[in-house]
N, C-alpha and C positions, 0 to 999 in steps of 0.2 A: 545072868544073861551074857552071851558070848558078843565078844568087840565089832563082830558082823552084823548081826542084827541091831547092837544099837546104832552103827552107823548107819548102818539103811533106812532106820525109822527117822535117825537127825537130817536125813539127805532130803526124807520123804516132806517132811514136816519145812524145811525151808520151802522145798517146791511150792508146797499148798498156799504157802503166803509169801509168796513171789510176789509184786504190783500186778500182773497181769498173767492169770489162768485161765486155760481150758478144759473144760468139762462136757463130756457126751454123753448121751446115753446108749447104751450096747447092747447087745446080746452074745450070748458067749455058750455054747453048750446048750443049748435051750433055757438059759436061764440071762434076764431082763436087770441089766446092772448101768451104776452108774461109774465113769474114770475121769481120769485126771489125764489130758493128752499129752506126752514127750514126747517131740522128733516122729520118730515112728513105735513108739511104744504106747499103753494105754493102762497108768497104774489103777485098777478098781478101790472104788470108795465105798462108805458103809453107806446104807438102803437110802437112808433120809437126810439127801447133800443136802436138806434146806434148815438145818439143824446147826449144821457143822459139817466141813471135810477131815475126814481121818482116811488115810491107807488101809487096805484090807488084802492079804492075799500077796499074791504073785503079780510080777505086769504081768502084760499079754502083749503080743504083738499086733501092731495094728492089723495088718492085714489079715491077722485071725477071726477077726471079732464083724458081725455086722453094726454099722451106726445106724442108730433111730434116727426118729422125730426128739427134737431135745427134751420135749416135757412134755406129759400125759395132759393135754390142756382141757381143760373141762370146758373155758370160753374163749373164744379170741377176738378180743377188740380193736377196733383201729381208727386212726383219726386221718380226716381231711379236711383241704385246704390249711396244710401247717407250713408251707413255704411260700412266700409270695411270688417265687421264681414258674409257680405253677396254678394253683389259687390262695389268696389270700384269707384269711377270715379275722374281725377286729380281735385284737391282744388282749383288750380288755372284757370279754366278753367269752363264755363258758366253750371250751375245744370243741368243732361238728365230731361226731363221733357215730358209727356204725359198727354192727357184724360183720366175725365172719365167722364161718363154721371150722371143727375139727377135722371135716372129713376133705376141707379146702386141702389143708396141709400135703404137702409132697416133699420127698428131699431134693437135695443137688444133685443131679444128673437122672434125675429122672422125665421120660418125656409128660409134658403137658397138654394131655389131649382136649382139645377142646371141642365143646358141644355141638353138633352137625350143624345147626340152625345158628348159631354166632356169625354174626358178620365184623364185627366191630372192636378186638380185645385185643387192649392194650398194656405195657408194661406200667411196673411203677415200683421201684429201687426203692427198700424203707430201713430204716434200722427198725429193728423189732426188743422190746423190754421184752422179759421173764421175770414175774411174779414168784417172791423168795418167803411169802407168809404173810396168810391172812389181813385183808386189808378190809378195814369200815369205819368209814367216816376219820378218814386220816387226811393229817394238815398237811399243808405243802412243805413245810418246813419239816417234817417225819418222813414225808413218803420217797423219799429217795433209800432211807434204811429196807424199806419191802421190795426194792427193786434186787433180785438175784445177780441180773447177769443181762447182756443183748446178745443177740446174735443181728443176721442178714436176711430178709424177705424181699418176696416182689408179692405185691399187691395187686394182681391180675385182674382186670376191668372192662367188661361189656360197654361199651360206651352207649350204643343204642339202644340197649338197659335198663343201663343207667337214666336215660332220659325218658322211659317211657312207662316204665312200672314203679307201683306206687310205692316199694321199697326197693333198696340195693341188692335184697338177696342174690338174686340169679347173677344179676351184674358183678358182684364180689365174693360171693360165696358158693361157687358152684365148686364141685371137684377140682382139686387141680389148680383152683386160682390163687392158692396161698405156697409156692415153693418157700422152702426156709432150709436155711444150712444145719447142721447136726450139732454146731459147737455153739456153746455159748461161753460165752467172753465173760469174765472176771475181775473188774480191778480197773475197765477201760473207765477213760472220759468219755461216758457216751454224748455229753452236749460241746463234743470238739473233732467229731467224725468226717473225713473226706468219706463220701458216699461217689461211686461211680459206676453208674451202667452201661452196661455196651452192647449194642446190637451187632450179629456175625462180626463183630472184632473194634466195632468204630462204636466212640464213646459219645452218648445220647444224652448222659444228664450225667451231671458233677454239682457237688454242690456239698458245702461241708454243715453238719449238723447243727451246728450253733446258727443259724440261722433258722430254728424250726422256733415258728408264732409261739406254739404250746407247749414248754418245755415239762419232756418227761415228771418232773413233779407234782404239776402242775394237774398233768392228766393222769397220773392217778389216784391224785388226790380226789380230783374232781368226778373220777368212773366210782371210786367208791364211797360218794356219798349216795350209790343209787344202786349198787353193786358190791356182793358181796367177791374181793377179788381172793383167790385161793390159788396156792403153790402151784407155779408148775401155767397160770392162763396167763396167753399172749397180749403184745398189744401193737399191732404195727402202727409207727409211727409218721405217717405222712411219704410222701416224695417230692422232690422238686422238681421244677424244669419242666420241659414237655416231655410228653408221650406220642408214640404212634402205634399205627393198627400195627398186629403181627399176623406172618402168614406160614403157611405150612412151609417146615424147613428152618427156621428161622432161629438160631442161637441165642436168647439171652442170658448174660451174666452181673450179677450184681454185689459189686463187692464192696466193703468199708474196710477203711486202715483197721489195723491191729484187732480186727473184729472176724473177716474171714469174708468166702465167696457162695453165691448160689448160682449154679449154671443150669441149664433146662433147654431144651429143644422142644420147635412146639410140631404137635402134630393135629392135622387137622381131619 
């Protein structure tokens, strides 16, 4: 083998396990791949990143390629009342936990149209887990190993909904109420996160991760004593602070350190 190529595979393979990667899912030529994000490059990985990352191929340039949704998610879970800055729920006592749908899911920059009849939807800045392998009946002390990767969600919420129908669906899981960013993160402290959202430009809620009641372990340890979780299903994790209604026109963005941003424009 020529001193090019092994250098580029030793260059490739430090990348991959750097402390902190990102990874997208793409599309490139009509064909549905996973990369490794540099600067503005995007090196493709082999089919099944929940395996292993290895290099494949040529980069590509970012601006070539479109970014997905980060994972093909079959469920997406999410908890509430995990900050007390927002509602509280006891520590000692199983995470609230509900739905949401796949078809919630939107990316960053895309608008958020909401439903004619909504009077009432508000934001809510979460870190979001990705499920990296099969999870049942796993201990808290294990279940950080099945955690992939987070990325950045807003948990979009009918408040009058929410209070009025006998589940959260409609309030939590309608189209559109799940924005999430393309990347997910690698290697972070997800229980040591500055989370900050911001409405049209002014910061709404801050509030750093280690202070969520249910810490990621915990919860999904606890979803998969009742659930089977598989590669690739989300899990929003809570928001802090308050929320307000949003109105047509209205800019949210919701970012976390070393994790990445979701922006959305709502339209009504």
């Amino acid at each position: 083998m020529k001193l090019l190529p092994l250098l580029l595979l030793f260059t490739l393979s430090i990348n991959l396990f750097a402390k902190e990667i990102y990874i997208a899912r793409f599309e490139y030529k009509n064909q549905i791949q996973y990369g490794q994000i540099n600067d503005e490059y995007i090196q493709p990985l082999n089919s099944n990143i929940y395996k292993g990352l290895k290099p494949v191929g040529e980069k590509i340039a970012l601006k070539e390629v479109k970014l997905l949704l980060p994972s093909k998610a079959q469920n997406v879970f999410a908890v509430g009342m995990n900050f007390a800055s927002h509602l509280s729920s006891p520590s000692d006592l199983p995470p609230p936990l509900f739905f949401k749908s796949p078809s919630s899911l939107i990316l960053s920059g895309e608008n958020i149209v909401l439903p004619k009849d909504s009077r009432n939807v508000h934001f809510e800045g979460e870190l979001v887990l990705i499920i990296g392998k099969k999870a049942k009946n796993v201990s808290i002390k294990d279940a950080p190993s099945y955690i992939f990767g987070v990325t950045v969600g807003n948990d979009l919420t009918e408040r009058n909904w929410q209070g009025s129908d006998l589940q959260w669906m409609r309030a939590k899981a309608s189209d559109g109420f799940g924005p999430i960013n393309s990347k997910i993160a690698i290697g972070v402290d997800y229980n040591n996160l500055l989370l900050t959202t911001k409405l049209n430009g002014k910061i709404v809620q801050q509030e750093n991760t280690k202070y969520m009641i249910h810490k990621p372990s915990k919860v999904v340890s606890y979803l998969s004593k009742y659930f089977t979780l598989m590669p690739g299903d989300l899990i929003y994790m809570g928001t802090p602070g308050r929320t307000q209604s949003l109105v047509n026109g209205d800019i949210v963005s919701v970012e976390i350190e070393k994790v990445g941003k979701v922006i959305n424009k709502i339209k009504k």
